[in-house]
Residue frames as a rotation matrix with the C-alpha (Angstrom) as fourth column:
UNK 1
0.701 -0.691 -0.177 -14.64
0.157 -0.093 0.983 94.52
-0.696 -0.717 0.043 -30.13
UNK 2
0.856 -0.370 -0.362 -11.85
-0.511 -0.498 -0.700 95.86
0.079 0.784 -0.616 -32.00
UNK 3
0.696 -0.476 -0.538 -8.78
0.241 0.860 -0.449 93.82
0.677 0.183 0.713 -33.30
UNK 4
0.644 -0.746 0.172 -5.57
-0.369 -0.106 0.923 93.45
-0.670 -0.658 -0.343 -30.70
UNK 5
0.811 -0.438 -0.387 -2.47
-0.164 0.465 -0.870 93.18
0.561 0.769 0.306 -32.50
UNK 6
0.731 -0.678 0.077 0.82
-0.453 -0.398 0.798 92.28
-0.511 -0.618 -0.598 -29.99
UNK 7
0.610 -0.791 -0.056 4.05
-0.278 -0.148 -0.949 92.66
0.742 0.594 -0.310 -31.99
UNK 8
0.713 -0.627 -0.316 7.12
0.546 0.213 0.810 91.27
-0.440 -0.750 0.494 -30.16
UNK 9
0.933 -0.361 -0.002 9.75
-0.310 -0.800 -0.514 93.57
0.184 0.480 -0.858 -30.61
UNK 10
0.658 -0.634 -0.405 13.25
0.198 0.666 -0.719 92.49
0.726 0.393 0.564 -31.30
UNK 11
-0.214 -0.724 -0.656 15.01
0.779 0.279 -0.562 92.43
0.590 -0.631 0.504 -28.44
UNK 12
-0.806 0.298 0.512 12.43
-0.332 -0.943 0.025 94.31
0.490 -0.150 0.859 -27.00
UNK 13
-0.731 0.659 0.176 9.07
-0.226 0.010 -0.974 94.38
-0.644 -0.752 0.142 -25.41
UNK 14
-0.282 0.742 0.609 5.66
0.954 0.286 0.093 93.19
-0.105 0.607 -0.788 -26.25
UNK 15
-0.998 0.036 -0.054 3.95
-0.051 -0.949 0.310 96.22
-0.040 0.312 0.949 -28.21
UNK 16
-0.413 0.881 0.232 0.34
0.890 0.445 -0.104 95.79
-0.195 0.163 -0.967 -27.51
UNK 17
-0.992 -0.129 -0.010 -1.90
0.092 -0.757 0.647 97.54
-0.091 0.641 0.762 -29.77
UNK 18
-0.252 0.942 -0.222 -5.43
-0.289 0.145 0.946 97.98
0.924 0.303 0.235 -29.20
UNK 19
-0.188 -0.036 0.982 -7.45
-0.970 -0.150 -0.191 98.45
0.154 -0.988 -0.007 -25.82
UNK 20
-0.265 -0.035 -0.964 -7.15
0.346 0.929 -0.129 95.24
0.900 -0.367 -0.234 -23.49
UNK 21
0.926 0.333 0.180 -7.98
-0.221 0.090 0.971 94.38
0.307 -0.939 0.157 -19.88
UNK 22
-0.407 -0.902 -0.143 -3.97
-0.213 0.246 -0.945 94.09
0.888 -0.354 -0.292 -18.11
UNK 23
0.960 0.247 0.133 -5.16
-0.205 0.294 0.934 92.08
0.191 -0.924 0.332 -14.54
UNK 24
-0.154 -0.934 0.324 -2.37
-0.927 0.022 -0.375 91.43
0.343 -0.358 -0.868 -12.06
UNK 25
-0.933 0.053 -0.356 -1.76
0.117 0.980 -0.159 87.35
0.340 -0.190 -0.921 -10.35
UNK 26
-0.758 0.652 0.034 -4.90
0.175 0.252 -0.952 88.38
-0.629 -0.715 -0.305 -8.14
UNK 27
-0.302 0.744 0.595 -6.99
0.946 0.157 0.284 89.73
0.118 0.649 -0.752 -10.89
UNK 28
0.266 -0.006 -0.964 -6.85
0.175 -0.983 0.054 93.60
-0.948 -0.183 -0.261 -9.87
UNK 29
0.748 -0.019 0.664 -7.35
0.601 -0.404 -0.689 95.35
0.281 0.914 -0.291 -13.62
UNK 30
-0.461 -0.842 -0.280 -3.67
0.771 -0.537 0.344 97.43
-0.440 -0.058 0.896 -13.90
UNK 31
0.510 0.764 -0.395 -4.83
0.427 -0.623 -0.655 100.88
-0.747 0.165 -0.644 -15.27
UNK 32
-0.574 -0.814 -0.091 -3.04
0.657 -0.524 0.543 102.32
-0.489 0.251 0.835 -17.88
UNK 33
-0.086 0.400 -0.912 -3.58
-0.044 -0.916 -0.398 105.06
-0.995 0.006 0.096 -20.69
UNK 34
-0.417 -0.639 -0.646 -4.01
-0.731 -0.186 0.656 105.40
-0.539 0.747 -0.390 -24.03
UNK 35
0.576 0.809 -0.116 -4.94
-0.791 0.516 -0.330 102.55
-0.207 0.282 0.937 -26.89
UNK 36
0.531 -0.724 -0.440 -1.12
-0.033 0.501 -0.865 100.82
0.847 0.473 0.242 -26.90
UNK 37
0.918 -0.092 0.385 1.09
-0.390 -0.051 0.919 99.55
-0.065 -0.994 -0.083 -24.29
UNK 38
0.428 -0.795 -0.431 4.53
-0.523 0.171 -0.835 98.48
0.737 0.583 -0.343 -23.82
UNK 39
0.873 0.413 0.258 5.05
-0.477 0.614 0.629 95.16
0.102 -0.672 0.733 -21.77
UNK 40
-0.034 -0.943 0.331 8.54
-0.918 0.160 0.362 94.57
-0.395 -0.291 -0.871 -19.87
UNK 41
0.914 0.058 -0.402 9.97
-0.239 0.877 -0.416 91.49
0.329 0.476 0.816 -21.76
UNK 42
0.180 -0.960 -0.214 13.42
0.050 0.226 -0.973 91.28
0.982 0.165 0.089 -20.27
UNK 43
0.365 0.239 -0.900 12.31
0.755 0.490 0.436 91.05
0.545 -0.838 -0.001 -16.91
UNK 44
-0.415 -0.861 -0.295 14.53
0.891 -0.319 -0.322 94.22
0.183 -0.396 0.900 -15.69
UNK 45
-0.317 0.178 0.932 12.03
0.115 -0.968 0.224 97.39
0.942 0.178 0.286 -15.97
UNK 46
-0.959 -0.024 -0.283 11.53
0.284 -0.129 -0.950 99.17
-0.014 -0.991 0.131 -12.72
UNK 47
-0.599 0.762 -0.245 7.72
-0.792 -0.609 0.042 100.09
-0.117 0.219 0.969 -14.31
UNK 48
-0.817 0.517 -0.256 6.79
0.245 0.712 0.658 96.04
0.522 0.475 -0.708 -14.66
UNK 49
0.424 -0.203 0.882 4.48
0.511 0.858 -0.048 94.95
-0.748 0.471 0.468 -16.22
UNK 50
0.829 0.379 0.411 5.46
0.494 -0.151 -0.857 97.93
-0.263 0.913 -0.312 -18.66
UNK 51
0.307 -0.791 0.529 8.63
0.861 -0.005 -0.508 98.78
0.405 0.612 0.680 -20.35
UNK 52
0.924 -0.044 -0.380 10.80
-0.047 -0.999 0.001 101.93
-0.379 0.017 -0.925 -19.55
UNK 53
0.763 -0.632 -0.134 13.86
-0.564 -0.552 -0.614 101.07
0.315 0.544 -0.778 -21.78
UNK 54
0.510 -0.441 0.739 15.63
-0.694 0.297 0.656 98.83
-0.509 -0.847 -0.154 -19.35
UNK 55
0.674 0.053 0.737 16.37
0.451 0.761 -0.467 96.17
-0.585 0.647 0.489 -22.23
UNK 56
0.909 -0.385 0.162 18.07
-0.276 -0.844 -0.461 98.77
0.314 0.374 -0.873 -23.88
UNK 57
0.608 -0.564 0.558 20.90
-0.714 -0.696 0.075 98.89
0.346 -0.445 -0.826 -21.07
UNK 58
0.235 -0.368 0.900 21.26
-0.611 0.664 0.431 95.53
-0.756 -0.651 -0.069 -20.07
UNK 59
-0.627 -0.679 -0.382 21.71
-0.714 0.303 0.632 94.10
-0.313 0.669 -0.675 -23.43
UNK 60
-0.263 0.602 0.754 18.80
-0.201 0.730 -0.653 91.91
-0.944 -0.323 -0.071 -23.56
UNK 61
-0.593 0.205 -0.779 18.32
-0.796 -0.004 0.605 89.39
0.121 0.979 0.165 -26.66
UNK 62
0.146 0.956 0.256 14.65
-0.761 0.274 -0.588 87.91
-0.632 -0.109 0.767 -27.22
UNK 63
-0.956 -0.286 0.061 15.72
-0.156 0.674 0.723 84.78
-0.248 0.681 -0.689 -29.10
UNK 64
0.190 0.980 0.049 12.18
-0.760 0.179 -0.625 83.94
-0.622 0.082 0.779 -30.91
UNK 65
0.295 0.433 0.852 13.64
-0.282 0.891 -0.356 81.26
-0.913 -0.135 0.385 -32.83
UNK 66
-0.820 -0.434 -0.373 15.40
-0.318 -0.195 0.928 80.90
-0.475 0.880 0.022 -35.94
UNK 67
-0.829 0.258 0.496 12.21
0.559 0.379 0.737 79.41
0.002 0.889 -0.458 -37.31
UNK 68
0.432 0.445 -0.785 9.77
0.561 -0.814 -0.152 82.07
-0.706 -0.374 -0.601 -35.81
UNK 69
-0.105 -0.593 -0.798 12.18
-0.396 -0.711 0.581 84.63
-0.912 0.377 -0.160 -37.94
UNK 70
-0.902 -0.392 0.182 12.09
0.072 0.280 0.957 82.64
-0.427 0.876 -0.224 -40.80
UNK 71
-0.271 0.820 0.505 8.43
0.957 0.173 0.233 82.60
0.104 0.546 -0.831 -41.44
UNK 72
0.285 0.378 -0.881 8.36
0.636 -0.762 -0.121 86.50
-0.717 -0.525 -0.458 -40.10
UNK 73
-0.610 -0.440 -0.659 10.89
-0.268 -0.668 0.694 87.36
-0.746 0.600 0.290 -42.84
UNK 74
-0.919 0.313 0.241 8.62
0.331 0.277 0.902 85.38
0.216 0.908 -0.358 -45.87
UNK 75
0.358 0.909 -0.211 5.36
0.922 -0.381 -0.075 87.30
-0.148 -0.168 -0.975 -44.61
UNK 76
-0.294 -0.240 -0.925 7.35
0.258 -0.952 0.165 90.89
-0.920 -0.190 0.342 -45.03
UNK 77
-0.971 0.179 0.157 5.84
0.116 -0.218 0.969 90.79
0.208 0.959 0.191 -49.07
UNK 78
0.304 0.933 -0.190 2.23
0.925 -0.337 -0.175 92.19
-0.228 -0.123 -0.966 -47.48
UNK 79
0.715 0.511 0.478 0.97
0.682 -0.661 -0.313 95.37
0.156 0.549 -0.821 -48.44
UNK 80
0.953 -0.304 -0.022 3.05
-0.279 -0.899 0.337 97.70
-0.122 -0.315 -0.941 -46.06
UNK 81
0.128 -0.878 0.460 6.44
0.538 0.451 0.712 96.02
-0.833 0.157 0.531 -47.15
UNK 82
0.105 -0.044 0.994 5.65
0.994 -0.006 -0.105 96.70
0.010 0.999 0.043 -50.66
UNK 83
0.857 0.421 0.297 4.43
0.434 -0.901 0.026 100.25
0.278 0.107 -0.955 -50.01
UNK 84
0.882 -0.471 -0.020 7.50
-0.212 -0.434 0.876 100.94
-0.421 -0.768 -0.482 -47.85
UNK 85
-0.289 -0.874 0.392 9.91
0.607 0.149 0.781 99.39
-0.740 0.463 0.487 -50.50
UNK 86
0.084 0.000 0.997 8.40
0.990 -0.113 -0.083 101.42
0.113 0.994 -0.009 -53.23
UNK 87
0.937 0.267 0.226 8.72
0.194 -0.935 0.298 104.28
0.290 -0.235 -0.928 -51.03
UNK 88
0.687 -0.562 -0.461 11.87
0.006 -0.630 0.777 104.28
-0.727 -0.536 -0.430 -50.69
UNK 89
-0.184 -0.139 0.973 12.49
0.931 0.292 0.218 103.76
-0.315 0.946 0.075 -54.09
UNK 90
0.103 0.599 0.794 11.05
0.974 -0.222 0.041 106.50
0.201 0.769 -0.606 -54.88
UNK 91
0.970 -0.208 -0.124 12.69
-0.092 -0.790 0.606 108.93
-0.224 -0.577 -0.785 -52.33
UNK 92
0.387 -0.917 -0.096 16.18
0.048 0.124 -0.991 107.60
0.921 0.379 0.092 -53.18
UNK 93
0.232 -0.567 0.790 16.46
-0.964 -0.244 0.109 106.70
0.131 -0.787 -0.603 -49.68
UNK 94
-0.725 -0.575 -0.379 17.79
-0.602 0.797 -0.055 103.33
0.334 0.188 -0.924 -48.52
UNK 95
-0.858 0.191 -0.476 15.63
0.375 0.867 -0.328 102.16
0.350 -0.460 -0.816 -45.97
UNK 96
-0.716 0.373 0.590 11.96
-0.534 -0.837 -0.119 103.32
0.449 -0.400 0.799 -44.60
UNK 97
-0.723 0.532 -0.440 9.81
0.569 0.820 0.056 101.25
0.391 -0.210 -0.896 -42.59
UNK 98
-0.226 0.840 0.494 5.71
-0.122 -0.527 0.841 102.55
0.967 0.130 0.221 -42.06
UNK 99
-0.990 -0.120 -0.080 4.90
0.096 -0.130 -0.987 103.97
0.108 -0.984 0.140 -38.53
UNK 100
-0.566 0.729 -0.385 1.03
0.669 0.132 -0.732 104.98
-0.483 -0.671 -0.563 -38.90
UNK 101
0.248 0.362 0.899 -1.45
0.876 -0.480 -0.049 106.42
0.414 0.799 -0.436 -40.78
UNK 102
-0.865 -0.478 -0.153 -0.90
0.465 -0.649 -0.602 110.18
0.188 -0.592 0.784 -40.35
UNK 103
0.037 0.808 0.588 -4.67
-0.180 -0.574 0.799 110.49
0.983 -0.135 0.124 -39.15
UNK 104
0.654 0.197 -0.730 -3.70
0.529 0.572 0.627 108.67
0.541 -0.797 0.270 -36.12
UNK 105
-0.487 -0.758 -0.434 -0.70
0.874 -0.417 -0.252 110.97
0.010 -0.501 0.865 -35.30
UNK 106
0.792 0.554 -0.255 -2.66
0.600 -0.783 0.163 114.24
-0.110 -0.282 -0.953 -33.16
UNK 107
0.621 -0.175 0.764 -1.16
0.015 -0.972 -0.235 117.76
0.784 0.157 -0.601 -32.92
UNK 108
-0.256 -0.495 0.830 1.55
-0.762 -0.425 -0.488 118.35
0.595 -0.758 -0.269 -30.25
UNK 109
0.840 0.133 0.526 1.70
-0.436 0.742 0.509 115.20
-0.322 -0.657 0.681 -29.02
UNK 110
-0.450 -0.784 0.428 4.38
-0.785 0.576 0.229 112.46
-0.425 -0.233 -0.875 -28.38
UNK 111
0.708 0.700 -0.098 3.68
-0.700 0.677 -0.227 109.59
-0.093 0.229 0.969 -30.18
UNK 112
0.043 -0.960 0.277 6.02
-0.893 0.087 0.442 106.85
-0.448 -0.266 -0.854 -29.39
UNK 113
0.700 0.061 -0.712 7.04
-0.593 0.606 -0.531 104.00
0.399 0.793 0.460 -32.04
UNK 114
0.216 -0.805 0.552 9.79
-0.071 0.551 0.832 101.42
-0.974 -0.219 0.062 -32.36
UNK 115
0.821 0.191 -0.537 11.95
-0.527 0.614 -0.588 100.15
0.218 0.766 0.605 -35.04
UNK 116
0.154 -0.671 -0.725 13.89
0.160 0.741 -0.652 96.92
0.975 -0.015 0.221 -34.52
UNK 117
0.297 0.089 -0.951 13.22
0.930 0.201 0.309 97.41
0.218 -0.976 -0.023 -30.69
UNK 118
-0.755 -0.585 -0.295 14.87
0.618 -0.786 -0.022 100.92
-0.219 -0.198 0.955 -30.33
UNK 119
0.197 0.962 -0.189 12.10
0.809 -0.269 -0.523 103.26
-0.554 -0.050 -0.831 -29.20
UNK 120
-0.705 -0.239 0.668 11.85
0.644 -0.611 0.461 106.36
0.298 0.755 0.584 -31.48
UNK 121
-0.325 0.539 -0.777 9.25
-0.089 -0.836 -0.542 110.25
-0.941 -0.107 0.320 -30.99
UNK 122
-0.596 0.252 0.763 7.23
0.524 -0.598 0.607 111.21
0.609 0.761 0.225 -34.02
UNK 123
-0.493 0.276 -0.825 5.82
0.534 -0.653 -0.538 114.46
-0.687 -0.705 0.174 -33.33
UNK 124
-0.016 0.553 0.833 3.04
0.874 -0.396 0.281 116.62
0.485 0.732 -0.477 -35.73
UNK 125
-0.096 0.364 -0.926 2.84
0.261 -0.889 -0.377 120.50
-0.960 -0.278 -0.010 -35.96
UNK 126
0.414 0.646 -0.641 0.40
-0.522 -0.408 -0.749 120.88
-0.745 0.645 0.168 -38.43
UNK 127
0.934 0.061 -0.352 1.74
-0.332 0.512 -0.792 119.82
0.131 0.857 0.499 -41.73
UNK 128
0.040 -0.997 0.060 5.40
-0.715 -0.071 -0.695 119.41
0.698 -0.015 -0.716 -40.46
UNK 129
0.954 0.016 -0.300 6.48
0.119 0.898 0.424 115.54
0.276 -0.440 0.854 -38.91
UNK 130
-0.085 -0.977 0.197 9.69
-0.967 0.033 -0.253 115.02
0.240 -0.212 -0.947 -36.78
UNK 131
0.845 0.162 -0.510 11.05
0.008 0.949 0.314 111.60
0.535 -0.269 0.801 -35.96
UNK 132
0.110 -0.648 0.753 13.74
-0.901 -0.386 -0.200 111.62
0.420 -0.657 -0.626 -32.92
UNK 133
-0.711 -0.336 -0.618 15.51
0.172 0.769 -0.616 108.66
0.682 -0.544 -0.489 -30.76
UNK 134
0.368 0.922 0.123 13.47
-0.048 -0.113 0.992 107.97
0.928 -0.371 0.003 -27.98
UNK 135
0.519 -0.311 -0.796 16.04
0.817 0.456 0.354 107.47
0.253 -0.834 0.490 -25.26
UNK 136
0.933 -0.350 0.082 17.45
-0.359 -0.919 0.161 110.51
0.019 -0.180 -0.984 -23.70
UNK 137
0.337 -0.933 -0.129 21.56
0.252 0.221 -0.942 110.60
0.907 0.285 0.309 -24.09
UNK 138
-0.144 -0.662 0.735 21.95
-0.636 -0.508 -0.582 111.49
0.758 -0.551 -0.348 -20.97
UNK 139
-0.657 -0.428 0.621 21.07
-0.707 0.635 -0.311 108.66
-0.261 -0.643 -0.720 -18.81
UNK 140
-0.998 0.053 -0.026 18.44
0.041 0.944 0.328 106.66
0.042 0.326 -0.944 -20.69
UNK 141
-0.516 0.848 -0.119 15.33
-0.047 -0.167 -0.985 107.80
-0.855 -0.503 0.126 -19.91
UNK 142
-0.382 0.420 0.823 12.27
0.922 0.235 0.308 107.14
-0.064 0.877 -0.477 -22.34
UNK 143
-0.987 -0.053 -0.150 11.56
0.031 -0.988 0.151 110.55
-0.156 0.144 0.977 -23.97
UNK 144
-0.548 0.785 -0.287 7.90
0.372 0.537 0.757 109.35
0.749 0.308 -0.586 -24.25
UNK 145
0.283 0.750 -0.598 6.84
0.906 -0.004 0.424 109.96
0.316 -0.662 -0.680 -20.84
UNK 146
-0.795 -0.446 -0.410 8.84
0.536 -0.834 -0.131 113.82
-0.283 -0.324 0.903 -21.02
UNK 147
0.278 0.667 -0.691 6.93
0.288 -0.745 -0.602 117.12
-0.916 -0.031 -0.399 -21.48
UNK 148
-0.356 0.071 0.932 6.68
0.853 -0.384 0.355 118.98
0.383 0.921 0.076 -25.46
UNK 149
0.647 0.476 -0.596 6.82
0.410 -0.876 -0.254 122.66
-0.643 -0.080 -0.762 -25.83
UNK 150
0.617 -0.259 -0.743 7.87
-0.476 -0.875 -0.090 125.10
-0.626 0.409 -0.664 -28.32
UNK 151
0.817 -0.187 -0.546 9.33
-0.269 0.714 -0.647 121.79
0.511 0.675 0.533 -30.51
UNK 152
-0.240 -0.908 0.343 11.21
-0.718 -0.072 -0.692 120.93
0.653 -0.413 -0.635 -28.07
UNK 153
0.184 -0.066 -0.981 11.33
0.028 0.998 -0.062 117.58
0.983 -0.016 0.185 -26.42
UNK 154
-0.067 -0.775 0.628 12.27
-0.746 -0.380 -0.548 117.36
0.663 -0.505 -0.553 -22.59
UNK 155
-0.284 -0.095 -0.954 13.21
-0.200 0.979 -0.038 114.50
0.938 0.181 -0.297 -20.53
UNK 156
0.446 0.632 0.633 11.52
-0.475 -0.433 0.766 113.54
0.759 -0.643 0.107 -17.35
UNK 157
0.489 -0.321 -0.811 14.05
0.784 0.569 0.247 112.06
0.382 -0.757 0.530 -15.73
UNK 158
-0.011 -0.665 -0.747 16.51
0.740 -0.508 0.441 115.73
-0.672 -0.548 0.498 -15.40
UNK 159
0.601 0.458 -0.656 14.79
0.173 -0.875 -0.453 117.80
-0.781 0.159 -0.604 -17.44
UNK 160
-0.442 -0.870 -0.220 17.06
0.066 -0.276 0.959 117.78
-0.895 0.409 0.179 -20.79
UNK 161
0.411 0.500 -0.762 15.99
-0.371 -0.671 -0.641 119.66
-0.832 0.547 -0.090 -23.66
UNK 162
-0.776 -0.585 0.237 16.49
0.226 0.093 0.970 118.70
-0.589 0.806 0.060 -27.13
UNK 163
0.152 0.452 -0.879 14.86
-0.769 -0.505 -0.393 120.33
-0.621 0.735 0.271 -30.60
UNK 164
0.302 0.656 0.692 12.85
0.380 0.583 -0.718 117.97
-0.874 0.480 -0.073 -32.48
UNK 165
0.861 0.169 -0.480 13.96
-0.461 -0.138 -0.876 119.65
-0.214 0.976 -0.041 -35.62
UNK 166
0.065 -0.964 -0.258 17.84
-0.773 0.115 -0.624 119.24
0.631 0.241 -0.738 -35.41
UNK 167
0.544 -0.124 -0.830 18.12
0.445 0.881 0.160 116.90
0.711 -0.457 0.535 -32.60
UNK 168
-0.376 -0.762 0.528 20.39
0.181 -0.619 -0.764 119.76
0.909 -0.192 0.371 -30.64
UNK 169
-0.209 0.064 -0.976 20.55
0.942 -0.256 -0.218 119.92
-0.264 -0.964 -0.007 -26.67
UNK 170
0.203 0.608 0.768 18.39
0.318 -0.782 0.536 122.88
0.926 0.135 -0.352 -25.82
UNK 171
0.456 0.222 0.862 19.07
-0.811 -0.296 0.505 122.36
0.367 -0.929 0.046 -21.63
UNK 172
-0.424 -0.714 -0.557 21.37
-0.398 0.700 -0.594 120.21
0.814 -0.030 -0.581 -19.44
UNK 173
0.457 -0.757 0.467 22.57
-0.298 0.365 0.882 117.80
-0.838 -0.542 -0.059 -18.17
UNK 174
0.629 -0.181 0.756 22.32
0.679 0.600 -0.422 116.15
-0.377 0.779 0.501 -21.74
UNK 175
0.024 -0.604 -0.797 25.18
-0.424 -0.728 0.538 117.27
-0.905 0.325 -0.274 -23.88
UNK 176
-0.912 -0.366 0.183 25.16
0.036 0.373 0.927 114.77
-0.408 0.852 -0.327 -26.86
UNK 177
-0.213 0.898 -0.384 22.12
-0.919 -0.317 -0.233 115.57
-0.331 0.304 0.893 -29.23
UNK 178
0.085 0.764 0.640 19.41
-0.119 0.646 -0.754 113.27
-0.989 -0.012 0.145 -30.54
UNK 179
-0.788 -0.445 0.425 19.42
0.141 0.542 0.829 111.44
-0.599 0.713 -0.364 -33.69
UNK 180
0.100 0.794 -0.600 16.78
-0.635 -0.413 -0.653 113.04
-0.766 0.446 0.463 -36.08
UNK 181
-0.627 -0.187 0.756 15.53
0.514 0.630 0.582 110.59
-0.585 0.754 -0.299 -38.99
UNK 182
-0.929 0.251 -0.272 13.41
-0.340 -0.288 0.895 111.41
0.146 0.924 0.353 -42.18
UNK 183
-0.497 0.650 0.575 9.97
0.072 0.691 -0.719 111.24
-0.865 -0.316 -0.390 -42.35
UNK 184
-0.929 0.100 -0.355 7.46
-0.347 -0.564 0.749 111.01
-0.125 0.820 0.559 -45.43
UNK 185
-0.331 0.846 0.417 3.86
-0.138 0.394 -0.909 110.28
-0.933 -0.359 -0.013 -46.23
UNK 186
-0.875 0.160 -0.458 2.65
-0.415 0.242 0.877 108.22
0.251 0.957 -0.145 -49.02
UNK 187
-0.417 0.889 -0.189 -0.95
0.006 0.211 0.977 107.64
0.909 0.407 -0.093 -49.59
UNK 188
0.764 0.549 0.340 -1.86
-0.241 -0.246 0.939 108.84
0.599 -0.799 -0.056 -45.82
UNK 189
0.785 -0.149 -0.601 1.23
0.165 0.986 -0.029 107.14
0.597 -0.076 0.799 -44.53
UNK 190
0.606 -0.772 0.192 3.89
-0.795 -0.599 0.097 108.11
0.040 -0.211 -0.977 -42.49
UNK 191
0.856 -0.510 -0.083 7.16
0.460 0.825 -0.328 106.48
0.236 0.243 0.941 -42.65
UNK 192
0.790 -0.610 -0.059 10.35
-0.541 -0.740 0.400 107.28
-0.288 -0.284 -0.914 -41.20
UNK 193
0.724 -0.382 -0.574 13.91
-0.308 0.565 -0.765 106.23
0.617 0.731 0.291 -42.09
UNK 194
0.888 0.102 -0.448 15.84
0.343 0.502 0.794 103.57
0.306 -0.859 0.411 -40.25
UNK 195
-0.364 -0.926 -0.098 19.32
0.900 -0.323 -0.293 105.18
0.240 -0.195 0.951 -40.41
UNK 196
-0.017 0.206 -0.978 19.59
0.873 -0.475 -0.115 108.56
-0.488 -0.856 -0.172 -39.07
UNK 197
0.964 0.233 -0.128 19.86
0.085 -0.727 -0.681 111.84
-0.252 0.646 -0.721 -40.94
UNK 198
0.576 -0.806 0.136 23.11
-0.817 -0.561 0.131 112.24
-0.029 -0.187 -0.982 -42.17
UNK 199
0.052 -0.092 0.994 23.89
-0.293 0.950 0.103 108.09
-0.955 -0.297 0.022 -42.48
């Protein structure tokens, strides 16, 4: 059986990572896709048991504990800390925090992350990585469950377009573009950066 890893996410949902069994009170198996899941922690998603962002809107903070946090921050000197501080050393950016090897990220797909609870897009065409907010600007919607074409992003709540390179509104309603971050790959890695482009 392969390892399960569930990440709470700061003021966020549980990120489970690796297939599970998800049973409801009666014991009916929930179906879902995929090998990762995102599990409503703030009690408000209209998708429970799984996230759609709702946390987001309502303001919702996941108190885990001032000593929880304290032993999370002295465990942050493992490998991918290091790797991710020496990468960004080494880019002369400020901040970059590791998202996945970049065998794991397919072709023309959505591949939805987090960082510090605030979902995020990476997207692969071919040798070229984008990293995008994940919340449409126009009424919240998780860009995760929208449609990709022509690098272009579109939301499935009203259909708003936005380009994955620049972050620019391709199609309304949405008029304010998408935050576009940096991405880079060190030793298979991908990493993206936590401020936006342009920050």
């Amino acid at each position: 059986m392969s390892e399960v890893r569930i990440t709470v996410r700061q003021n966020g949902p549980y990120h489970v990572q690796g297939r599970v069994i998800l049973v409801d009170h009666e014991g009916n198996e929930i179906p879902y896709e995929g090998e990762e899941i995102w599990l409503c922690r703030c009690g408000g998603s209209a998708k429970k048991p799984f996230c759609d962002g709702t946390h987001r809107r309502i303001g919702f903070v996941g108190d885990l504990g001032v000593q929880v946090r304290s032993i999370a921050s002295e465990g942050t000197s493992g490998a991918a800390a290091s790797t991710a501080a020496a990468v960004a050393g080494q880019s002369g950016e400020s901040d970059f925090v590791p998202v996945k090897p970049l065998a794991e990220v397919p072709e023309a797909t959505i591949v939805r992350f987090e960082v510090d609870g605030a979902p995020r897009l990476l997207v692969r065409f071919g040798e070229r990585l984008y990293a995008v907010d994940g919340i449409c600007t126009h009424e919240e919607a998780e860009l995760a469950e929208g449609d990709l074409e022509d690098g272009v992003v579109y939301c499935p709540l009203h259909g708003s377009g936005f380009e994955l390179a620049t972050g620019r509104v391709t199609s309304l309603p949405a008029t304010k573009p998408l935050a576009v971050y940096d991405v880079l790959v060190r030793d298979g890695m991908v990493y993206v950066s936590r401020q936006p482009r342009g920050q």
